[in-house]
C-alpha positions in Angstrom: 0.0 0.0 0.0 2.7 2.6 0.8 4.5 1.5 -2.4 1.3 2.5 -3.8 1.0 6.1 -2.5 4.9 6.4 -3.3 4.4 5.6 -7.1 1.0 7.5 -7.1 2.7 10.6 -5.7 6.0 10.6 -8.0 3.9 10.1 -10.9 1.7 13.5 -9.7 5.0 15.3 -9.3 6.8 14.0 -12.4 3.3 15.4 -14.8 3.7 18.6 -12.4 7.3 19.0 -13.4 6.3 18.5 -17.1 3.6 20.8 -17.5 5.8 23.3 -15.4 8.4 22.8 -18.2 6.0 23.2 -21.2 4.6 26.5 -19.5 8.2 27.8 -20.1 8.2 27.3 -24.2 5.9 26.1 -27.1 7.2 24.3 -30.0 6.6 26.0 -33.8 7.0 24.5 -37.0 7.1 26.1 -40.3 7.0 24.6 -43.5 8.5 26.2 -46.7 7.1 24.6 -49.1 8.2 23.9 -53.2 4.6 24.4 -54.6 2.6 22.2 -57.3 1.0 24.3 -60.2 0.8 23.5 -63.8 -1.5 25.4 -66.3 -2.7 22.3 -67.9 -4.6 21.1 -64.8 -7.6 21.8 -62.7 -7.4 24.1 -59.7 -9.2 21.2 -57.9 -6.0 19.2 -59.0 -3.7 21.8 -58.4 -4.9 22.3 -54.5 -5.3 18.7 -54.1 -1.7 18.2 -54.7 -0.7 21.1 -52.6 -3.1 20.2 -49.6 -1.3 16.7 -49.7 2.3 18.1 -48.9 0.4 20.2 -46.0 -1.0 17.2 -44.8 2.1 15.3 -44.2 4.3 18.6 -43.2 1.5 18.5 -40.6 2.3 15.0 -39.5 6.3 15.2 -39.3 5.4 18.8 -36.8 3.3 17.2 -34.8 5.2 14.0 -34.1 7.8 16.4 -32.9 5.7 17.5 -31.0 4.7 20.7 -32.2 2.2 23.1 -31.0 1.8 24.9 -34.4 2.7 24.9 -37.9 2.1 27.7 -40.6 2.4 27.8 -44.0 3.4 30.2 -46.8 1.5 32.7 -48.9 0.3 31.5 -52.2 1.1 27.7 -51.1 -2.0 26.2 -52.0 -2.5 28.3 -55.3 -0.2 31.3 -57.0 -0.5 34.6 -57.7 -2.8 34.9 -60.4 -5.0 37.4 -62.4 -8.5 38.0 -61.3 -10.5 35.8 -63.4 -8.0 32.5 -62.9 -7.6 33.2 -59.5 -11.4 32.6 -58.4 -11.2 29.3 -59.2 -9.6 28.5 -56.4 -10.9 31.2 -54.3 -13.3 29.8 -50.7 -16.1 31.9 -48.7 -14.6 31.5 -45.2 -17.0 32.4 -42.6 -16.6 34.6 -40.2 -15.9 32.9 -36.5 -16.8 35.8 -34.6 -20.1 35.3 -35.3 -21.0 31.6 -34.8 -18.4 28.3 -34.2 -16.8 27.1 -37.4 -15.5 23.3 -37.7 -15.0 22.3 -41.1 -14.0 19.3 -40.0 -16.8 18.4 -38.5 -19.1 19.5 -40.7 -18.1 17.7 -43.8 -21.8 17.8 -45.7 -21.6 21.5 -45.5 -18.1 22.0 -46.5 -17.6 19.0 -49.3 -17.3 21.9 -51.7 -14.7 23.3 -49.7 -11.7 21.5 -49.7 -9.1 24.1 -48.6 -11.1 24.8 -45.3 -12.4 21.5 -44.5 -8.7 19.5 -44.8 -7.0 22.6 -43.0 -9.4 22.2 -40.3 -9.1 18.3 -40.7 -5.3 18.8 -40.6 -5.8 20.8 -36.6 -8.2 17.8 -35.9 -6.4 15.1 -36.4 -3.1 16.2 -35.4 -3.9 17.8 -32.1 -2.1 20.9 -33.4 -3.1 24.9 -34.5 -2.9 25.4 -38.3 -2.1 28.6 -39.6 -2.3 29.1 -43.4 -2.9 31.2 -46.1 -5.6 31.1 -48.9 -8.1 33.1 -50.6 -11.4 34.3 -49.2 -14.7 35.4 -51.5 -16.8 37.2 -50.5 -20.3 38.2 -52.2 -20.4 42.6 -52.3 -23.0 43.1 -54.6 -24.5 46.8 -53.6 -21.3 47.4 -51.3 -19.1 50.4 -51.9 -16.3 49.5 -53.8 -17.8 46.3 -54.6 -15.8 44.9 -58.0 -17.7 44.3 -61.2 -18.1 40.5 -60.7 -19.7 41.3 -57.6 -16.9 39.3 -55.1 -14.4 40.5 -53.1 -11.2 38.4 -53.3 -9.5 38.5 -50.3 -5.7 37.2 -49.7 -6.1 35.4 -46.5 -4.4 34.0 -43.4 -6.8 31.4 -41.4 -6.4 30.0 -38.1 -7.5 26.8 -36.8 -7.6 25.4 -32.9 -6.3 22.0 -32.1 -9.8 20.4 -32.5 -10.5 21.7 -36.2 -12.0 25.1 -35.1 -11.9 28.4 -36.9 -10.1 31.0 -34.4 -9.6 33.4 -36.7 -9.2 35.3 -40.3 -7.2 37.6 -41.2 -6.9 39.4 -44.9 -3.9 41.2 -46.0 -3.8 44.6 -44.9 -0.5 45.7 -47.5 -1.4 43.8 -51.2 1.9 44.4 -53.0 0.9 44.5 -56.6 -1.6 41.1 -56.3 -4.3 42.5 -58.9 -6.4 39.2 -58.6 -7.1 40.0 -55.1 -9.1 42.8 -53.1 -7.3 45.5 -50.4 -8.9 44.5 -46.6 -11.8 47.0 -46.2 -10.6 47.9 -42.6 -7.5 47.3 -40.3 -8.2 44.2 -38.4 -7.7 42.5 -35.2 -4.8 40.0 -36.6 -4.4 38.0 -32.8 -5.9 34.9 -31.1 -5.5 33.3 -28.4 -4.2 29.9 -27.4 -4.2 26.9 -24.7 -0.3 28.1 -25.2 -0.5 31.7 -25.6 -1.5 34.8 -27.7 -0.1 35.2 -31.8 -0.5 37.7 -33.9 -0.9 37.0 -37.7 0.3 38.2 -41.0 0.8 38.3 -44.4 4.1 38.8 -46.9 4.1 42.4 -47.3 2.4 43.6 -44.0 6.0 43.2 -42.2 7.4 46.7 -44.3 4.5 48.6 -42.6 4.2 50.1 -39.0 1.7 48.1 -37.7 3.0 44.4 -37.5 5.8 46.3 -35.7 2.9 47.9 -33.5 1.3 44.9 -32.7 4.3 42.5 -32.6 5.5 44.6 -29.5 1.9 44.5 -27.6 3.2 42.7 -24.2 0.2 40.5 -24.5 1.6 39.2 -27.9 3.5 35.8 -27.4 4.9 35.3 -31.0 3.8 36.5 -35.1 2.6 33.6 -37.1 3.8 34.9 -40.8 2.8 33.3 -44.1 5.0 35.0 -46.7 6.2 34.3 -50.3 9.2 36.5 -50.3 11.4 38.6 -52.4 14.6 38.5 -51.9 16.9 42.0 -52.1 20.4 42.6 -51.0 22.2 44.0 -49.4 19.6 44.1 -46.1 16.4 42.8 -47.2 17.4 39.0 -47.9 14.9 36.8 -46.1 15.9 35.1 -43.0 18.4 38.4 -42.6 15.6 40.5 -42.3 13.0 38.4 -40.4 15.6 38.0 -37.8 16.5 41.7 -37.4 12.5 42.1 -37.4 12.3 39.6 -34.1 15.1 41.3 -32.6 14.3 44.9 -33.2 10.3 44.4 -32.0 11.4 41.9 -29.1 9.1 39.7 -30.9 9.2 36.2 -31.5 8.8 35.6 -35.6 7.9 32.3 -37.1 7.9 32.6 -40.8 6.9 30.3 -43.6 8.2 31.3 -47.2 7.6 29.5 -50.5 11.0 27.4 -51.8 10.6 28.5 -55.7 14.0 29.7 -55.8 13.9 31.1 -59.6 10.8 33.6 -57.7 13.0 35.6 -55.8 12.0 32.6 -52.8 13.9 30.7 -50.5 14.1 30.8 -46.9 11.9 30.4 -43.4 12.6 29.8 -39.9 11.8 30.9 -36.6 13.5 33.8 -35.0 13.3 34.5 -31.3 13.2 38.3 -30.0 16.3 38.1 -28.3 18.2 35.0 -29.4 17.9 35.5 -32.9 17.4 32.7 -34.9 16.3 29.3 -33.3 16.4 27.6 -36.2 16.3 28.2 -40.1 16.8 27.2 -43.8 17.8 29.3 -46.6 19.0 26.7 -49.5 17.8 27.1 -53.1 17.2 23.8 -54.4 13.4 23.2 -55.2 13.2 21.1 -52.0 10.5 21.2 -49.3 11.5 21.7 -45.7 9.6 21.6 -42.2 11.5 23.7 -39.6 10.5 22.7 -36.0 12.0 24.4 -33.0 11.6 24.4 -29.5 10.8 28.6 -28.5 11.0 30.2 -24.9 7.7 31.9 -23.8 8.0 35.8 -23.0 8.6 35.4 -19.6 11.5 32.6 -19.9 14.9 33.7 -21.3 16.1 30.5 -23.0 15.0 26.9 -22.8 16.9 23.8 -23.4 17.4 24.1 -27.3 16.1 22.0 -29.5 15.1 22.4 -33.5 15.2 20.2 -36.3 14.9 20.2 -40.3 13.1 17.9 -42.6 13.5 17.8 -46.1 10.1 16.6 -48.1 10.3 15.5 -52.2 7.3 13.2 -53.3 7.3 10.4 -51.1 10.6 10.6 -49.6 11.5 12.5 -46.4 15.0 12.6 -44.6 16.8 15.0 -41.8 18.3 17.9 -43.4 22.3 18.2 -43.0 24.3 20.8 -44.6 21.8 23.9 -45.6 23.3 26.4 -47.6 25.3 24.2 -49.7 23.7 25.4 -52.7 23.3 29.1 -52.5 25.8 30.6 -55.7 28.2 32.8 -55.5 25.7 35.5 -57.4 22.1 35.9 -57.4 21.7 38.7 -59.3 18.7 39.3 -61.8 20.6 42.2 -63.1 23.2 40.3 -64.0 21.9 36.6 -64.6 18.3 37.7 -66.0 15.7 35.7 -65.8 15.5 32.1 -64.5 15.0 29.1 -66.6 14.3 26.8 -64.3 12.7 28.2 -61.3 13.0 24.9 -58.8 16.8 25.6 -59.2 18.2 28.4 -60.8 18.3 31.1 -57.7 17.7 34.8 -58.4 17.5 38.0 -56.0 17.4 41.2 -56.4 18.8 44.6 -55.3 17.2 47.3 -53.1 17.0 50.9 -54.4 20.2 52.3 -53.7 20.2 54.7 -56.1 20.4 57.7 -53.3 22.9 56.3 -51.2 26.6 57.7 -50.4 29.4 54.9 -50.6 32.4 55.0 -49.3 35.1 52.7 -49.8 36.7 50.4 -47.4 40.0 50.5 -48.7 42.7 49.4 -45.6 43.1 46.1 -43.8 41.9 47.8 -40.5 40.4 51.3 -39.7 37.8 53.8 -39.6 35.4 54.7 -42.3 32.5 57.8 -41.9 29.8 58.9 -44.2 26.7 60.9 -43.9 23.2 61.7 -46.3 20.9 63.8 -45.6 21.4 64.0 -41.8 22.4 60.6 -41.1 25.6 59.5 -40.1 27.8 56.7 -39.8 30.9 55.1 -39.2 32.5 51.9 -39.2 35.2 50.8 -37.2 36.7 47.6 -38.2 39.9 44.9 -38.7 40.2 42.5 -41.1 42.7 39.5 -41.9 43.7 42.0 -45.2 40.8 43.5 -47.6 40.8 41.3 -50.6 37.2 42.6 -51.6 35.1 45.3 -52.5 33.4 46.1 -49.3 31.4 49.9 -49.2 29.3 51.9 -46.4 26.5 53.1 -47.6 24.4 55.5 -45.8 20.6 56.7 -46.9 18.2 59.2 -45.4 14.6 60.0 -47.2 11.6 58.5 -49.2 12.3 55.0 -50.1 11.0 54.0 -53.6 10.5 50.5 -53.7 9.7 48.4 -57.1 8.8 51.9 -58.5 5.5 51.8 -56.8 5.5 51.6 -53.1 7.2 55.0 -50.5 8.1 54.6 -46.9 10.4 56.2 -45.0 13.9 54.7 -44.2 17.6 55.8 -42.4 19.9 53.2 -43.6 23.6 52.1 -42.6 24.8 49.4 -43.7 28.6 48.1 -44.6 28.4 45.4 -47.4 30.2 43.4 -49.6 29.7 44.8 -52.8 30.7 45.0 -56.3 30.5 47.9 -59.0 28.3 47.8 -62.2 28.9 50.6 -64.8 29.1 53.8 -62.9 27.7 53.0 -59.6 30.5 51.7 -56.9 28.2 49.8 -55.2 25.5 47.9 -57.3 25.5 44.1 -56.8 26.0 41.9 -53.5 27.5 38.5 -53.9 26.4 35.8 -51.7 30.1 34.6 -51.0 33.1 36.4 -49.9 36.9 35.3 -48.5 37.4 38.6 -46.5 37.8 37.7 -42.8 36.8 39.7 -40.1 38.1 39.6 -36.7 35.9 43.1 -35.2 33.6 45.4 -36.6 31.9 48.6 -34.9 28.6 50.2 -37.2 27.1 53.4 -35.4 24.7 55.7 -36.7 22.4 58.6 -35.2 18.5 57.9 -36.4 15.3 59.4 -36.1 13.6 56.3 -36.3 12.6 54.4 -32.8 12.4 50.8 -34.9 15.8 49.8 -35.8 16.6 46.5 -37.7 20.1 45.4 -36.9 21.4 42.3 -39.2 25.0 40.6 -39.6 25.5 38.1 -42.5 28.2 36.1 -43.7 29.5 34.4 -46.6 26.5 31.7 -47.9 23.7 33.9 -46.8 24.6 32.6 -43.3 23.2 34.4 -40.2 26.0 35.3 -38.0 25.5 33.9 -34.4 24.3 36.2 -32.0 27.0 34.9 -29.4 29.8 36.6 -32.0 27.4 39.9 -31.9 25.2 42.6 -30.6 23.3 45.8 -30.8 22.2 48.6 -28.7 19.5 51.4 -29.5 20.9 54.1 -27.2 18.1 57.1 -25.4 19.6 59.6 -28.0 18.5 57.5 -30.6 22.3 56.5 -31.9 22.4 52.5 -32.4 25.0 50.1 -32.5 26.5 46.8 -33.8 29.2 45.1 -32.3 31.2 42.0 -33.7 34.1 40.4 -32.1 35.4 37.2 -33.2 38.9 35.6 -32.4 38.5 32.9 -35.4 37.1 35.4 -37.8 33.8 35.2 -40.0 33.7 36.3 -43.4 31.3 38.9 -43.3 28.9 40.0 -46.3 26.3 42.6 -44.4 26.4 44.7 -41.3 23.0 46.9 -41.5 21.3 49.3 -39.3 17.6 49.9 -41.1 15.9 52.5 -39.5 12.3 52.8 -40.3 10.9 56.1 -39.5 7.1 54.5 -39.7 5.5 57.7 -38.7 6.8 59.8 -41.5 5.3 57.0 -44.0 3.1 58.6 -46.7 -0.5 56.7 -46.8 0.0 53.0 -48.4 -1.7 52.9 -51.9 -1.9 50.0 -53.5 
């Protein structure tokens, strides 16, 4: 009998002990994902065929035990004009107004696939889905209201362990997307959790203030971010910038990006607000991966670490060793053109830096300063000898991105660069043989959002424990690198964004 009441009571303390732990971290998956999509075939084909690699990503996450997976934007279907694109366009219902199960309620949603094997997907895997699609919505008599009488909405749904609807969520910040309809309002992009509160949103939403705004509400745990990414040097590649977005809003990011490398695409991970990046890919080869890693809970520094990687190709799936090994030495659209093969044939781009002042970095070791418009920096720095091209550039004003799109940005930023024509600075290759031992970038900003990044050679995020930043009261901020075995360095960037001197966002 006393054995008994021993056992019973180790057993009760043991589960304690356990669900203490968990209450310190969740674990997130996010799966990049190498989508399906042929002209010649149905849409019904087309999702089917996408749904499946969600369904299995879905598995492998929760049998690590995962407490959430997202998925990119434009996974299921891709960007397409307005007429091809409501093919494979759903009516989500709203779930503030009455409980939504798909899942559960097969007869009505058999016409529904995306919504009823997402919610299926929760269900059966005792896990919250978060994933992206497009939402219809009848408007007929509504202002606004397009000439075939829908709204198309791109979409970010949320689904509860059981199959329930928490949430939708449509894109606030449509970059270019002419298929798809502008949200009519700015939304409420959080809901809440058995293991916390996220946030939600979409690609393009991330270069406007009010992801920032939200991702720093304290109640906030962590931003679930669906995103089919374009990819721009020197300080906008995509894990580089997602992790400088998690640091600079203390904000946990989990972000799932589309692997269609000749798209401008490849990269995803999950980036803590402090530690940087938990764990992430960024390998251009046409190849699925799941990215599942343990993450600390806002009130818990660090837990005991633990992330994985699984590569997905048809039927085959296998742990992931060696990412990076196929990013080229250039990326360059402006200097490669277009891709012929999109699954392999990696391209990026370059940001505007048509404003910018350069100056060279032209000793082993020293100081370099440079201002515009107000701004100015300097880098301090030693290298093993400078056997590269490597410029600071410094920017101050209205940003014009793709020709289109204005914001306001204070840049600094010492990259690896090389010239093209008669600009100094033009293209960034992704590999360099420069070592550097210590680096010091300071600059005085405006802005009170800062995103600090460090890169080296391979697209490679730099470990946090070889560097840090500061944003100081007087609004100067900081990057320091120190590192006794050296790290060839490609980027150092301070990106101010002075969000409150944005014009209005028109699409």
């Amino acid at each position: 009998m006393i054995s008994k009441l021993i056992f019973i009571v180790l057993a009760s303390v043991l589960i304690d002990l356990g669900a203490e732990a968990h209450n310190h971290f969740f674990t997130g998956a996010v799966y990049e994902h190498a989508r399906y999509y042929s002209k010649n075939e149905s849409a019904s084909h087309i999702v089917e065929t996408n749904l499946d690699c969600y369904r299995k990503a879905t598995e492998i996450a929760s049998s690590k035990g995962a407490d959430v997976i997202v998925f990119p934007e434009y996974g299921i279907f891709p960007p397409l004009e307005r007429a091809e694109v409501k093919k494979f366009m759903e009516t989500i219902p709203d779930p503030k107004n009455a409980r939504v199960n798909p899942c559960e309620e097969s007869d009505v949603y058999s016409q529904r696939i995306i919504l009823h094997t997402l919610s299926c997907m929760a269900k059966n895997n005792n896990i919250v889905v978060v994933a992206n699609m497009g939402d219809l919505q009848k408007c007929e008599g509504e202002p606004d209201c397009p000439e075939d009488g829908d709204f198309h909405f791109n979409a970010n749904v949320a689904f509860d362990r059981d199959g329930t609807l928490l949430m939708k969520y449509h894109k606030e910040h449509l970059f270019y997307e002419f298929g798809m309809d502008l949200a009519r309002a700015q939304q409420n992009a959080t809901f809440e959790t058995d293991f916390g509160t996220f946030a939600t949103y979409i690609c393009f939403d991330i270069d406007f203030g009010r992801m920032s705004e939200v991702g720093q509400w304290p109640t906030v745990d962590a931003v679930l971010f669906s995103t089919m990414f374009v990819d721009q040097a020197p300080q906008m590649m995509s894990i580089q910038f997602w992790e400088s977005w998690a640091l600079a809003n203390n904000k946990t990011l989990l972000a799932a990006n589309i692997q269609i490398p000749g798209f401008l695409a490849v990269g995803s991970g999950i980036f803590h607000g402090q530690e940087g990046a938990l764990s992430y890919t960024f390998n251009p080869d046409g190849i699925s991966k799941l990215v599942v890693a343990r993450i600390p809970k806002s009130d818990f520094e660090s837990v005991a670490p633990y992330a994985s990687i699984t590569a997905m190709k048809d039927d085959e799936t296998w742990e992931w060793k060696g990412d990076g090994k196929d990013v080229p030495e250039v990326c360059s659209r402006t200097l490669l053109n277009d891709s012929t093969v999109v699954t392999r044939d990696y391209r990026c781009m370059e940001e505007n830096m048509t404003d910018y002042t350069f100056v060279k970095l032209t000793a082993p070791k020293g100081r370099v300063d440079a201002c515009n418009n107000g701004v100015c920096c300097f880098v301090d720095y030693e290298t093993d000898g400078m056997t590269e091209d490597y410029y600071l550039g410094v920017f101050n004003g209205t940003y014009n991105h793709f020709g289109r799109y204005n914001w306001c940005e204070e840049d600094c930023v010492m990259a690896r660069c090389d010239p093209l024509g008669d600009r100094p600075c033009a293209t960034f290759p992704m590999k360099s043989e420069t070592v550097f031992r210590h680096l010091h970038l300071k600059g005085n900003f405006t802005s009170k959002v800062i995103y600090p990044s460090v890169t080296e050679s391979g697209m490679r995020l730099v470990p946090r424990s070889d560097w840090h930043h500061h944003t100081h009261e007087n609004l100067l901020s900081d990057i320091h690198f120190d590192s006794k075995s050296g790290r060839k360095l490609l980027v150092a960037g301070l990106k101010g964004r002075c969000y409150d001197k944005d014009p209005p966002y028109r699409r």
